[in-house]
C-alpha positions in Angstrom: 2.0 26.7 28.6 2.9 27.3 25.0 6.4 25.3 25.2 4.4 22.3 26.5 1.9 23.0 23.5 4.5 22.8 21.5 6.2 20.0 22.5 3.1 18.0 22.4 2.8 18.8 18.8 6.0 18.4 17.6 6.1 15.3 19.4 2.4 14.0 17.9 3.9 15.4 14.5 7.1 13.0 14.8 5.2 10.0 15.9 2.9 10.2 13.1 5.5 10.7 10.2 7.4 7.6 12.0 4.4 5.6 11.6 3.6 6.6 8.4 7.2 5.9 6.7 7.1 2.6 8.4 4.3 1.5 6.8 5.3 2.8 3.3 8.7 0.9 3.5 7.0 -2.2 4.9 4.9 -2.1 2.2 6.7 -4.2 0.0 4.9 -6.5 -1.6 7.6 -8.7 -2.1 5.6 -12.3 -2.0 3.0 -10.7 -4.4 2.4 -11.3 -8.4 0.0 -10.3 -10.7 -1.2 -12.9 -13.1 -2.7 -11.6 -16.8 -5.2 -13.6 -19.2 -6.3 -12.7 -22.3 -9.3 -13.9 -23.8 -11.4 -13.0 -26.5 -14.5 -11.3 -26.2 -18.0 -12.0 -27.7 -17.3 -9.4 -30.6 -13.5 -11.0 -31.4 -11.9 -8.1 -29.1 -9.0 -9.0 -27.4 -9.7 -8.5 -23.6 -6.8 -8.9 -20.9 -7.9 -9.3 -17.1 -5.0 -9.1 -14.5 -5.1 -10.1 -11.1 -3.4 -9.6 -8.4 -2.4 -12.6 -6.2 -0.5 -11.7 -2.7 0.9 -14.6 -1.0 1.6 -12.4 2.5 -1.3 -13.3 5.6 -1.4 -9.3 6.2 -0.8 -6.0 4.7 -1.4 -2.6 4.9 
C-alpha cells in the first residue's frame, strides 16, 4: 500500500512539473509588442501609457 501511494505521488508530482515547464517555455510571446505614447497631461506633466498588443489567437 505505501509503494502504490508513493508511486501515485511521484507520478502526480512529475505530471504536474511537465505541465507546468511546458507552459512556461511555450510562453513566448514571440508575435507580441508593446506600443508607448507619451502625451502631456492637463498640468504640462509628461505622461507615457504603454500597451501591450499580442498578435497570437491564444495564450496562457
Amino acid at each position: 500500500m505505501n509503494r502504490k501511494y508513493f508511486l501515485v505521488s511521484f507520478t502526480l508530482v512529475l505530471l504536474a512539473s511537465g505541465f507546468i515547464t511546458f507552459i512556461y517555455f511555450s510562453n513566448d510571446h514571440t508575435a507580441c509588442e508593446t506600443l508607448t505614447e507619451i502625451t502631456q497631461g492637463e498640468q504640462g506633466e509628461t505622461v507615457k501609457t504603454e500597451t501591450h498588443v499580442c498578435k497570437e489567437k491564444f495564450n496562457f
